[in-house]
Every structure is written in structure tokens, then in C-alpha cells.
N, C-alpha and C positions, 0 to 999 in steps of 0.2 A: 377666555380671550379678552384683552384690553384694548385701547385703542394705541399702546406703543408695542402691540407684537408686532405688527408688520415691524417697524422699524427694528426693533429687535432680529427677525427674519432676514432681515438684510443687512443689520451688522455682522451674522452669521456666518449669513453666503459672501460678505468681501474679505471677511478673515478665512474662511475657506480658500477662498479666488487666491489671496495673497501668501497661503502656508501652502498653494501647489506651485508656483512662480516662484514662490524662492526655495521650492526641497532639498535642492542640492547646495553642497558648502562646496564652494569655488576656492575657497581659502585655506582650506583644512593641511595642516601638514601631510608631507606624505609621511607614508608607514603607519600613519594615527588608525586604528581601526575602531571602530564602535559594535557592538553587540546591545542592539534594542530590545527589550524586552516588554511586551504591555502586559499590563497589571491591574487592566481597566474596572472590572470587575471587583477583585480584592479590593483596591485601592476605594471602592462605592460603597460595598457594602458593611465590608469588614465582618463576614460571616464566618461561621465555624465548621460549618458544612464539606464533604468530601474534596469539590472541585479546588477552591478556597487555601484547602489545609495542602492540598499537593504543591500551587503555586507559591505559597509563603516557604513552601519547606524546600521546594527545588532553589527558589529566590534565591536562601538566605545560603546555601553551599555554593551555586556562582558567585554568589558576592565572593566568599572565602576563599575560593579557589583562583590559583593563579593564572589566569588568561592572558594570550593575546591580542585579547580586545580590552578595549575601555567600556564596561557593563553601565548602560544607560535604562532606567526603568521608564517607561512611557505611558502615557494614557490616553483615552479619546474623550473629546466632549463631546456631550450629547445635543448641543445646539448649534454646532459648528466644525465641518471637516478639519482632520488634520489632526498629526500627533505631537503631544506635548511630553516635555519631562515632566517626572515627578517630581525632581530636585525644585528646577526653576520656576514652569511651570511655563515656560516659552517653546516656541514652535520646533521639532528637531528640525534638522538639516542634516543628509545622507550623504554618502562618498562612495564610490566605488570600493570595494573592499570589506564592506559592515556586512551587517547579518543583521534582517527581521526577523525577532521568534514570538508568534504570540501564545504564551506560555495562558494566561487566563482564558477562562471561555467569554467570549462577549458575543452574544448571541445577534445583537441587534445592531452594535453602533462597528462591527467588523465589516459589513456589508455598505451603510454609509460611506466607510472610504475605502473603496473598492479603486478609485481614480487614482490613488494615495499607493497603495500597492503596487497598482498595474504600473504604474512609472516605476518606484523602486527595482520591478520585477523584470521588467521589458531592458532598464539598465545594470543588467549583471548582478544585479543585487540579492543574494537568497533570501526565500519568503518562506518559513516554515510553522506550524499550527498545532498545537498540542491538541489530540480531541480525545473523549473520555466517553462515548456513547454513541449509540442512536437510538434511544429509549425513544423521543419525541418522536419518529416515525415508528417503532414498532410496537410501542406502548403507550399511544398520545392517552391516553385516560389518565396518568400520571401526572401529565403537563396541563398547563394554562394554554385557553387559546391561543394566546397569542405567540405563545414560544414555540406550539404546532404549525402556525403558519409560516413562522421565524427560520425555522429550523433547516426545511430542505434550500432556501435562498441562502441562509448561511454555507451550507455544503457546497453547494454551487457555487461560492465566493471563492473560498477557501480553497476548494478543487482546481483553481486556477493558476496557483503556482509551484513552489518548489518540491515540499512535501509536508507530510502531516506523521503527527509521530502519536499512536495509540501506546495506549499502557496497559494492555497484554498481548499477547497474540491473538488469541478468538476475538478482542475487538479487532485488531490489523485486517485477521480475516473479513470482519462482517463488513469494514466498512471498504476495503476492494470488494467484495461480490457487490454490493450497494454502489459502486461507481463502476461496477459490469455490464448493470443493466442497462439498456438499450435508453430506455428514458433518463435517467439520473447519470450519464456517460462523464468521467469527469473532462472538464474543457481541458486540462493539458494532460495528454494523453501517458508523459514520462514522470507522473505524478509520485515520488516516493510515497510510501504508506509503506512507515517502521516501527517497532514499539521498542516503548523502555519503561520498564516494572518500576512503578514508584516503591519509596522505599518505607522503613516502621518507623513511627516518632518517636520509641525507645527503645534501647536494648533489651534482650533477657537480661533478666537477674539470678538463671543456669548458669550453673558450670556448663562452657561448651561441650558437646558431647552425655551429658548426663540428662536420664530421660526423670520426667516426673513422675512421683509416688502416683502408682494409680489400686486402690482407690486411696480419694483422700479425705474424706467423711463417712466412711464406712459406717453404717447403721447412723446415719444422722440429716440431715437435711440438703439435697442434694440443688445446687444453685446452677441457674443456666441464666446467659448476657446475651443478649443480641442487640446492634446496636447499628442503627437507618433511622432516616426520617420515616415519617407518617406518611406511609406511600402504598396506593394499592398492591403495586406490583412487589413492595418488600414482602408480602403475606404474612401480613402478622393478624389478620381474621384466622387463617387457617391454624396459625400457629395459638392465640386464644381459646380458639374451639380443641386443638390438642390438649392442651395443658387443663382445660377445664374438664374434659373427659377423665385424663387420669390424675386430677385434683379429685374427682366426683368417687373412685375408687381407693381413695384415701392413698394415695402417695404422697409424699411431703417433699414437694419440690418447691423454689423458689425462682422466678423468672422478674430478671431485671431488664429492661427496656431504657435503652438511651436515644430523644433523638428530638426533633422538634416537630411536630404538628403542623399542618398548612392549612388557611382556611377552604380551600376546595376538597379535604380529605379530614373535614372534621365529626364525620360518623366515627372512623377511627378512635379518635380522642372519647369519642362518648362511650365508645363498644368498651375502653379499656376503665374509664372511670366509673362506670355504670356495674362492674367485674366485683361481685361478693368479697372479694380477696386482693383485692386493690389498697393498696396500705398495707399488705401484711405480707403473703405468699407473691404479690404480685405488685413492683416496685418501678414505677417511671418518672424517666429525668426529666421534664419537660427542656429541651435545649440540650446542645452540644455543653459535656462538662469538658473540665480543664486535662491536659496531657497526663497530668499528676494521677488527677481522680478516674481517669482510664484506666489507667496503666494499674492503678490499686483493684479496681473492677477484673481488670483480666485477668491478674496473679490470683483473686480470691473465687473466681469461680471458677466449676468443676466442666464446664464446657460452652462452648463459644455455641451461637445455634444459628444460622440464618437459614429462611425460608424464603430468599426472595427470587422469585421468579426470574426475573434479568439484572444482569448487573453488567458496566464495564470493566471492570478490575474487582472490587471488595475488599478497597485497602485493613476494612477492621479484620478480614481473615487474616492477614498479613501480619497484623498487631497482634491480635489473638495468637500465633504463633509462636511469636518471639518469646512467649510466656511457655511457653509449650501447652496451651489452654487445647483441649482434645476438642477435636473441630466437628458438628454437627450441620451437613452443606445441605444445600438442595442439589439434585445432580444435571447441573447444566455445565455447559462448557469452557466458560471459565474459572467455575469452581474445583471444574477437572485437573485444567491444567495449574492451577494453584497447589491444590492438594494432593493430587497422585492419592498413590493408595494409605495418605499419612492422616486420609479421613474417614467419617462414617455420612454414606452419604443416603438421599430416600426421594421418592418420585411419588406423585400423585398431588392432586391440591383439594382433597377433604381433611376435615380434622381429624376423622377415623385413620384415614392413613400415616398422618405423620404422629399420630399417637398410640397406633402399635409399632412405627420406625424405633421410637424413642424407650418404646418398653426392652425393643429387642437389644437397644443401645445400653440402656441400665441395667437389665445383665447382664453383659459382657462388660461394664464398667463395676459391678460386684466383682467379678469373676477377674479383675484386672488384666483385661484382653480386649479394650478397647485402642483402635488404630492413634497412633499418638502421631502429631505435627513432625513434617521434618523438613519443611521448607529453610532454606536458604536463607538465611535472615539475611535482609538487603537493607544498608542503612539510605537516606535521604543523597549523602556523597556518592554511592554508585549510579545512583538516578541523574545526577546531576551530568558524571562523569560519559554515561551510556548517551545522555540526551547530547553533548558536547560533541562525540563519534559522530554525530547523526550529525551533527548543523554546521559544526565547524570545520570548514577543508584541514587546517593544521591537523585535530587528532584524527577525522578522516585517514590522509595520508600518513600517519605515523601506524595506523593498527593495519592499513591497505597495505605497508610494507613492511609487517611482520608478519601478516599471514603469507608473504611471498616467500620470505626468507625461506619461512616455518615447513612451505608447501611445494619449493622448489626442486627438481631433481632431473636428472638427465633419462632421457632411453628414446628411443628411434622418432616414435609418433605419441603426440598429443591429441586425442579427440575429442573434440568442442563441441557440444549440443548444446542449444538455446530453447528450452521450454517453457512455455507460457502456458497451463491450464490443459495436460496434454497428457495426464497421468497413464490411462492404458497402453496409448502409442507411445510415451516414452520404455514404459517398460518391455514392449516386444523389441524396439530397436535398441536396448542396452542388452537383452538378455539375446541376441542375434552375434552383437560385437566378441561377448565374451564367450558365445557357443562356435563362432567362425573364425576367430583371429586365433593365428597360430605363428611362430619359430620367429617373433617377433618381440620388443620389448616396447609396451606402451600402455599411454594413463589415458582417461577416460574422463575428462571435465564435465559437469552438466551445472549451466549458468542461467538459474531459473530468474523468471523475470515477474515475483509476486505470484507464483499460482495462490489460489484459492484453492485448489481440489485437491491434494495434498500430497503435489508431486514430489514435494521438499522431504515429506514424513516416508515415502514411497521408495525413495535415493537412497535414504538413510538404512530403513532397516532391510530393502531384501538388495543390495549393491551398495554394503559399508564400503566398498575396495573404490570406487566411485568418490571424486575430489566435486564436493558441491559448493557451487559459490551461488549465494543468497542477496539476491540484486534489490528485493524489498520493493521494487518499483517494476512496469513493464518500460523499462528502459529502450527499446527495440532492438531488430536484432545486430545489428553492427555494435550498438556499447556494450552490448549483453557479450557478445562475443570477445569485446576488448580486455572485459572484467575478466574472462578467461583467462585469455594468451597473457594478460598477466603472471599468469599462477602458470601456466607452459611452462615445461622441462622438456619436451621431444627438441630433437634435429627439425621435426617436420610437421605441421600442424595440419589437421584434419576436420575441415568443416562439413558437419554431418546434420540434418533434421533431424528432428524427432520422431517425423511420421516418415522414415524410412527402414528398413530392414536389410541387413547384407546376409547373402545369400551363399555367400563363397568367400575366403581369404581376399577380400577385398585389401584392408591394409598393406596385405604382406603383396601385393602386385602393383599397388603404385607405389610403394618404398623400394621396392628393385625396378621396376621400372625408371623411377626417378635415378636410382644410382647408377644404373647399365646404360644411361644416356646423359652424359654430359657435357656431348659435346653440342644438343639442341637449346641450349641455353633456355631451359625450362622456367616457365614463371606461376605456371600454375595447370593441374590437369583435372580430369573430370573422368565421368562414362556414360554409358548411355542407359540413362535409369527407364524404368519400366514401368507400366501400373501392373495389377494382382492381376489381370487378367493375359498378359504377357506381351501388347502392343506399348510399343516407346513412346513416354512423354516427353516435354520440354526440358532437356537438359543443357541445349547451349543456344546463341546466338552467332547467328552470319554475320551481326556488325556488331562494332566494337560498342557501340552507342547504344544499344539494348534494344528492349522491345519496338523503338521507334527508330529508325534509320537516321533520322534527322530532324530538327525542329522542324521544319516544313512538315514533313509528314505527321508528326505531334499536331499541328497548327490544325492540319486539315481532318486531323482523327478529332479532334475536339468540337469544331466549326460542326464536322455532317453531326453530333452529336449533341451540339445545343440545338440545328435547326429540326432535326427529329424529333428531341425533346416540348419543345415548344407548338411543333406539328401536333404532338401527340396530347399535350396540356388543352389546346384550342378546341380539339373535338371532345377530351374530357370533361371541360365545361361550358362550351358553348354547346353543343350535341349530345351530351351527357349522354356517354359513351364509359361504358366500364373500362377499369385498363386490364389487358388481357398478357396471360403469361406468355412467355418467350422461352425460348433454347434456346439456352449459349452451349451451341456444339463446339467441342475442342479441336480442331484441323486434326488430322492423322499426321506424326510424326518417320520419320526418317533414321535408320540407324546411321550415324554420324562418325567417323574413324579420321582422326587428325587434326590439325589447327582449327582452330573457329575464332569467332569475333569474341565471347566471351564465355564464360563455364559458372552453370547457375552455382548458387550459392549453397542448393540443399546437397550435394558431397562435391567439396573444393579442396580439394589437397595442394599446400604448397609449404614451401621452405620458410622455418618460425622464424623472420626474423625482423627487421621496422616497416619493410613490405607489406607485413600480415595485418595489416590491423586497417579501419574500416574508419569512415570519415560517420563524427559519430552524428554530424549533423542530420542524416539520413534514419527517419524513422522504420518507414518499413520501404521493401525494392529499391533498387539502383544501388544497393551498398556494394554489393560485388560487383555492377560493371565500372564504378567508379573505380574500385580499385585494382579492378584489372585494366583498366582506360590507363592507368599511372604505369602498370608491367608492361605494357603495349608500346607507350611512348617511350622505355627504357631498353626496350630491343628484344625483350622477354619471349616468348613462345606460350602462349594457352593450347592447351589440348586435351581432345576426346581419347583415349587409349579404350583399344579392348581386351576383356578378360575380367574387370570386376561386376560383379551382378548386384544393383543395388533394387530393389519395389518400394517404389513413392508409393504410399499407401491415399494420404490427403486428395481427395478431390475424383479418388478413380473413379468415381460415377460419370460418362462424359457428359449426361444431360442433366440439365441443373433447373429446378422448376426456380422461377425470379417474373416480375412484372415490369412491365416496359417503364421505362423512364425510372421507375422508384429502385431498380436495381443500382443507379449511377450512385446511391445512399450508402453504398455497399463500402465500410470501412475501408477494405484492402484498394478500391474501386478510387478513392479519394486519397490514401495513400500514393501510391500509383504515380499519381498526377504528379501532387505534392512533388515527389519524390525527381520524378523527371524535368518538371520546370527546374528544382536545382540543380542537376546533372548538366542540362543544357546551358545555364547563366554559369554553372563555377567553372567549365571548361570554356565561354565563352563561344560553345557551338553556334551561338545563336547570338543572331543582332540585337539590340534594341527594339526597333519597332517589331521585327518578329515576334522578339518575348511579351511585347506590350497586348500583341494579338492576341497570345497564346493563354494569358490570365486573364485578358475578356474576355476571350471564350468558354473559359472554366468555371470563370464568375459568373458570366450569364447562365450558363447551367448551371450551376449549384444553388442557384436563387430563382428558378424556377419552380413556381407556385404548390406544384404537385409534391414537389420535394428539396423546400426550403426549409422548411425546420429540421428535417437532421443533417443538412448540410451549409445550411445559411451561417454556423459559427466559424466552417473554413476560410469565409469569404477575406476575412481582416487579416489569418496567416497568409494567404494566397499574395495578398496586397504587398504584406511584408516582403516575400523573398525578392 
């Protein structure tokens, strides 16, 4: 430090101060759209490395490709907020209508303008994230400290808007289970998280279809390439200790190593230079070689090898393919889903182990009956084109209305189920639908919303008949439901849980029912569902307003519930007093036959038509009585019918072990709220200063000391509505 960094410090923060005041172009033509792309990283170091070589190769097919956007590359400085072009090298300036994608990883200067985001994002603007790992939290011995500490603030940044686009599926997965948990929770909770398979930086030099000579050095020197940085978790100790085993029994095999060395992983470098056979049987590149000098690597040897413990994607498998080079994996699960069974794969992390994997493999490569590549060779343009679906509403809605086309059709009832993470219970209420619906003509939607548990893989192979729409994001359940009745072909659409079961031709009695009554001007019917143990749950409301009769009543449910909370904070720590569990006993319900105020959401049966569909503002609750509030004021009729038997499975326990005050933490608990203060301000049930009550009092609770950190991030939404 000099004596002109301060000043420097503060040229900084005014040129920050001055590129957040003037973000927006007030000027901009209309129709002009821009497509931002930062490149901050490339554009620094200019490395050759995996993240690097994705971003230059997606880069350069948007360029190519004919958009309508105006493709702008952007960068960040690291001494001062705010994003600049790369052309000019002047401040951008955003429009309604553009699109942020930060295509490179910048680990450090993404979080810096986080102020820079949150405007573009909060104005309509999408914000979406290319990510490529989570080595740094589950492998930090890989990493530098300071990218371990870097790393979960970055997710946390990034977690905050639009969506994030992984490049495979088992990363999509790892990094929703990683924004599951309870502590890492991402802040926007309709967070997309979708992948799109980067693509090979050459073609085969195969005739498509034609498999390679195997073997192809028969009685001669048999070559293996692997090719990663100098990285513990690559496992190239293990992979040394193989090869030196059966180098030591005289096999003549040749192992080529591409990659560069890091100085926190320089035993590596010594283990491999220090190797008797180093120069001769045992050949390393020190550095990323050129495209050219790959590509001649991967034609010339007799199999690809990688041992590396974790990976995000493993673009070299991908390349190594395209050659048809016979693939030698570790068996983890993106090497699954890459290779199927078009590889030879081995588990354990001694040298002895993968050095009888590989004896077993060079037999069966004598024997030419080694598994040969048959992935899909995906060029850099599909990657481009997949990642465009995902960020740009145009090709969005052009492939949203082919699969409609594709998947549209007529017959009585549509059934719409929304699963999120629910894999058992969806499968006993699908396999209920199709054991109990009879003399009737109907499809069966299920509009999952990101599971991780693999209720997606679950739809598909034991219910193909099953129309799956894959939301990639936990959208809630109103949009989730929307994505469906898209894709609807009934007369009549059928909103159903997942943790429910029908018990009887339920379908087939509110579709004649509905038909044999038309002169009660029906808007929507229900029944009187049940828990497992055969007492009636909640299925409908006395008032059309929902669980609260009125903002008044909201006001005052709130009010006794911040002053008990803070009652019970006070003896907490002033009296240091434990906090002691509670029952939340469920009231006993009532069998219900006729109109009611509104009919829950988990079995809604009503006529598919602009009526059906759900105000997607609404996360979780009030989405049905909002859109029954709409049938209601239209002259409509809601009602309980009896004759279908439906068992609400979720929650039949009535007694629920929870702790005073820290239960208000309770996601659904806060949703809830959320949900009802907008119910009350969109229909205008409520005044002004009522409303103003109404979020003080939720604010004052949700920032109550006991249970401020996992509810202190609603406070700023709450503010908003």
C-alpha cells in the first residue's frame, strides 16, 4: 500500500456510485434488446483450462448464431463496481427486455456487484449463471484458500436470481440438493437449476455409425491418455501406483498425461518426474496442448482413462468419444450418465485395485470385447442452442409450443399432479389413479418441480403412459400447475396431490356429476378427503377469503403471535429458560356435503378452461382460494359432492413434535403469511393502514432474536408486497 491507495479507493467507489445511477438506458430504442454476457475470467487470464475452454467455445457459436438480441460481452473490474464492455470498455447501461448470462465462473468480483444484479433483477431483467461444480465445498483440498472461502458467498450470490444452468444432470442434481439444505437454502426460492451438456471441440474423423478396429496394436504397445490438471481429486497417485504395478510385471504399456501442475499440488509433479519411466513409457505435457495436438492424442491412443474422483461434467470423456477412444471411467455419477454402458468402469482408490480393473480391461481389449463409446456426439452449436431454450423467452416459447402441439389431445379429464421431492407418495397416488379410474377417457400430467430424489427417473420407467413436464426449478404450485394445463387436452381438469390416494372411481363421479348438473352453474367441486386413519381433514373453507376470514382476523392472528413470541424470547434470555416443545393439535373436522367458501387445492376438479389457471404470483397457499375468489365473484358455485373417497396421506400424524417460537421458522409457516398478505392487498380486502399493521406484525416476528436468521431474509420480500 502507497500513499495514493486511498485515493485510488475512492476513485473506485465514485465510479461504482456513478455506473449504479446511471444503469438504465433511458434512451435505448425500443425493440433494441441486448444479451450480456461476462467473460470476466477468460477475458483475465486467458487460460486453457476446462471452465475457460467451455466459455470461449459457447462465446464464439452466439456470436455466429442469429439472435434476437444484440450479443454484448461484458467484464468486471476488480477495483471498482459495475460492468463494462469488452468492445469499449465503458460502463453498460440495461433496458427492460435484455438478458444477464454470466457464462465465465468469477468467483470473487460476482459477489462484489451483487448491488449491480439485485437492480437489474428486481427490474424484470433475467439473471442467469452458468456453474460447473461444487468441488470447493466437497473437495476443498483441491482448492486454494481463498476460493474455499470464496465459494459458498458466491452460491449465496448467484442463488438469488433467475437461474443457474449446470452442464450435466448429476451436477443440476448436486447443486439443488446443496440449496435443500436447511443452511445453504437458496434466497429465491423459484430458483431454476437446468443443464445443458457442453459440447466436443472436434468432430470424429469415423464414418458415422462405424465402430473402431478393436484391437488396434495387437501384440504391441498398448497407449492409455488421461488428461486434468494436477489435482488430488484427479487420482493420478492412484493411477501411477497402477501402472507402475503392472509396468513392474512387464507389460508394455504407454501412459500419456496432459495437463498443468499447480503450485499447492506440486508432490504430484515430483511423484510423476521422479517415475523410472518418465521420458519413455510415461509421457507428460506439462500445460494444456493445442486442439490440433488433442485431437491427434485421442485418435492415437488405444483408450481414454480417467481416475478422477469428482468431476462436473469431464468434457475430455466427451472428446475422447467423438474419436470413438474405448473409455476407461471411475464409477461415479457423472461418469454414468455420460458413458452408459458404452464404458469400462472400476471403483476403489488403491493402486492394486485399479490395476487388476485394467488387467481385466486388456483382456477383453485382446479379445476385442471391450465396451466401445456411443455417446451422442454434441457439437459446441447444440450447447449454445440448449443454453439459448433456457435464458431466452423467444426460443423458450417456440419449444414451450411445440411440445404443446406435440402433446396435445382431447378426452374427458386431465390430471395434474405437482411433485416436488415426493417420489414414494407419488408413486402410490399414480398407481391408485390408474388401479381405480374406469369407463372413462383420461391423461394423467405429473409437473415436477426439480426433484432431486428421482421422481422424474420414477414417471418415466414404471408409468411411460404418464405425460411428464420437467420444470427444472421448484416453481410452486400454482406455475407448476400452469406448465401443466398447458399441455391439458381433457374437457375437465383435475387438480390432485401427490400425497393422496383414490380409493374408488373418484374421476368417473365428478365428471357425471359435473355433467348431470348444469343447471347449478358449477365452478369448481371437491370432497371430503380423509386421513389413513378414516377421520376428515381439511378440505374446504366457510369463507371465500381462506384460512383467515378477514384481514382483521389475519392482523390479530399475527399481533397475539409476535406478543407471545417475544414473551417467550424474554424468559429465554433473560431467565434462561429452555424452549419447550408444543402440540399443534389439528381441530376435528366435519363431513361437509354442499357449497362452501372455497375447495382446498389438494383434489380441485373444474372445467379446463382461462378460469383454470392460478395467479403465478403466489408461491405456496392461497393459490386456490384466489382463484376460486375470481369463480365466486363470477356467479360460479364451489362444492363438496359426496361419493369420491380420496386419503390425504401428508401430515396424518395429528400431533406434531415443533418448539415454541422456532416453529414460526417453519417454511410452509412463512409461506402462509407471504401468501395471505397478497390475497388481501390484490383483492383490496384490506386498507392501507390495516395492511401496514399487518407486515409489522410479521416483521416484528420474523426478526425476533430466537428466530431471526432463518427468517430475517423474508423481512425485505414482506416490505415489498
Amino acid at each position: 500500500m502507497d500513499i495514493f491507495t486511498p485515493l485510488r479507493i475512492l476513485k473506485g467507489n465514485l465510479r461504482g456510485l456513478r455506473n449504479q445511477i446511471f444503469l438504465f438506458d433511458r434512451k435505448r430504442p425500443a425493440g433494441e434488446k441486448i444479451l450480456f454476457v461476462d467473460v470476466t475470467e477468460t477475458r483475465r487470464l486467458h487460460q486453457h483450462s476446462g471452465v475457460p475452454r467451455v466459455t470461449r467455445s459457447v462465446l464464439e457459436e452466439l456470436r455466429r448464431m442469429e439472435l434476437p438480441y444484440r450479443l454484448v460481452e461484458v467484464f468486471s473490474h476488480p477495483h471498482h463496481a459495475g460492468f463494462y464492455s469488452a468492445d469499449s470498455g465503458k460502463p453498460i447501461h440495461v433496458a427492460p427486455g435484455d438478458v444477464f448470462f454470466g457464462l465465465d465462473l468469477s468467483k470473487f468480483l460476482t459477489q462484489k456487484n451483487w448491488l449491480f444484479l439485485d437492480r437489474m433483477y428486481r427490474n424484470g431483467i433475467p439473471v442467469y449463471f452458468y456453474v460447473h461444480d461444487l468441488i470447493p465445498i466437497k473437495h476443498p483440498e483441491n482448492c486454494t484458500k481463498s476460493v474455499v472461502r470464496a465459494f459458498p458467498k458466491w452460491l449465496a450470490t448467484v442463488s438469488r436470481y433467475t437461474g443457474l444452468i449446470a452442464n450435466s444432470r448429476s451436477t443440476r442434481d448436486e447443486f439443488a440438493e446443496y440449496f435443500a439444505l436447511k443452511g445453504s437454502r437458496a434466497y429465491n426460492e423459484r430458483i431454476l437449476i437446468d443443464f445443458a451438456y457442453p459440447g466436443a471441440s472436434f468432430p470424429s474423423r469415423l464414418i458415422p455409425g462405424q465402430t473402431r478396429p478393436c484391437p488396434l496394436h495387437k501384440g504391441g504397445q498398448l497407449s492409455f491418455l488421461s488428461v486434468g490438471a494436477m489435482e488430488k481429486r484427479k487420482g493420478y497417485a492412484q493411477l501411477l501406483a497402477a501402472f507402475g504395478l503392472l509396468w513392474d510385471k512387464g507389460l508394455d504399456l504407454k501412459l500419456t498425461i496432459v495437463g498443468p501442475t499447480y503450485r499447492e499440488n506440486g508432490e504430484l509433479e515430483e511423484l510423476i518426474r521422479s517415475n523410472p519411466r518418465y521420458g519413455t513409457s510415461l509421457l507428460w505435457h506439462e500445460g494444456y496442448v493445442s486442439d490440433d495436438d488433442l485431437a491427434v492424442l485421442y485418435a492415437e491412443s488405444d483408450a481414454y482413462i480417467s481416475a478422477s474422483f469428482a468431476e462436473g461434467f469431464g468434457l475430455p470423456v466427451t472428446e475422447a468419444a467423438a474419436f470413438a477412444t474405448p473409455l476407461i471411467l471411475r464409477d461415479i455419477p457423472v461418469y454414468r450418465e455420460l458413458g452408459g454402458d458404452g464404458a469400462f468402469y472400476f471403483s476403489g482408490d488403491s493402486g492394486e485395485s485399479l490395476a487388476s480393473a485394467l488387467e481385466c480391461w486388456i483382456a477383453l481389449y485382446m479379445e476385442g470385447n471391450v465396451p466401445l463409446p456411443h455417446i451422442k456426439w454434441r457439437g459446441w452449436r447444440d450447447c449454445a442452442e440448449d443454453i439459448c431454450r433456457i435464458i431466452l423467452p423467444e426460443f423458450r416459447e417456440k419449444a414451450a409450443a411445440e411440445l404443446a402441439r406435440a402433446g396435445k389431445k382431447r378426452c374427458d379429464v386431465s390430471v395434474i399432479i405437482v411433485n416436488y421431492n415426493t417420489r414414494a407418495l407419488l408413486r402410490g397416488c399414480l398407481s391408485s389413479i390408474y388401479e381405480r379410474t374406469s369407463e372413462l377417457e383420461f391423461e394423467v400430467i405429473v409437473s415436477d418441480n426439480g426433484s432431486v430424489d428421482g421422481s422424474a427417473e420414477m414417471v418415466r420407467k414404471e408409468f411411460p403412459q404418464v405425460l411428464l413436464v420437467e420444470n427444472r426449478a421448484n416453481l410452486g404450485f400454482g406455475a407448476a400447475n400452469n406448465r401443466a394445463l398447458d399441455r391439458a387436452g381433457g374437457k375437465y381438469v383435475f387438480y390432485l396431490n401427490s400425497d393422496t390416494l383414490l380409493l374408488n372411481n373418484a374421476l368417473k363421479i365428478f365428471f357425471d356429476y359435473w355433467e348431470s348438473h348444469p343447471e347449478e352453474n358449477l365452478g369448481a367441486l371437491g370432497c371430503n378427503l380423509t386421513w389413513p386413519d378414516g377421520c376428515f381433514c381439511l378440505s374446504s373453507g366457510t369463507s371465500r377469503n381462506g384460512r383467515f376470514a378477514s384481514a382483521a382476523a389475519f392482523r390479530k392472528n399475527q399481533r397475539k403471535l409476535c406478543l407471545r413470541s417475544y414473551k417467550i424470547a424474554l424468559r429465554h434470555y433473560v431467565f434462561r429458560r429452555p424452549l419447550r416443545p408444543v402440540k399443534d393439535l389439528d381441530p376435528p373436522v366435519e363431513k361437509i356435503i354442499g357449497p362452501v367458501g372455497y375447495v382446498t387445492g389438494a383434489d380441485l376438479f373444474l372445467l379446463n378452461d382461462a378460469r383454470a389457471r392460478f395467479d403465478e404470483g403466489y408461491f405456496m397457499y392461497y393459490e386456490e382460494v384466489d382463484l376460486e375468489y375470481a369463480l365466486s365473484a363470477a356467479g360460479k358455485k364451489l362444492c363438496l359432492i359426496d361419493g369420491p373417497r380420496i386419503v390425504h396421506l401428508e401430515g396424518a400424524s395429528s400431533v406434531r413434535g415443533k418448539y415454541e417460537v422456532k416453529d414460526q421458522t417453519d417454511f410452509s409457516r412463512i409461506q402462509m403469511s407471504l401468501s395471505a398478505i397478497r390475497f388481501f392487498r390484490k383483492h383490496k380486502l384490506s386498507g392501507p393502514l390495516s395492511l401496514f399493521f399487518i407486515k409489522l406484525y410479521t416483521a416484528v416476528l420474523w426478526l425476533n432474536p430466537i428466530v431471526v436468521r432463518d427468517t430475517g431474509r423474508y423481512v425485505r420480500r414482506l416490505i415489498r408486497l
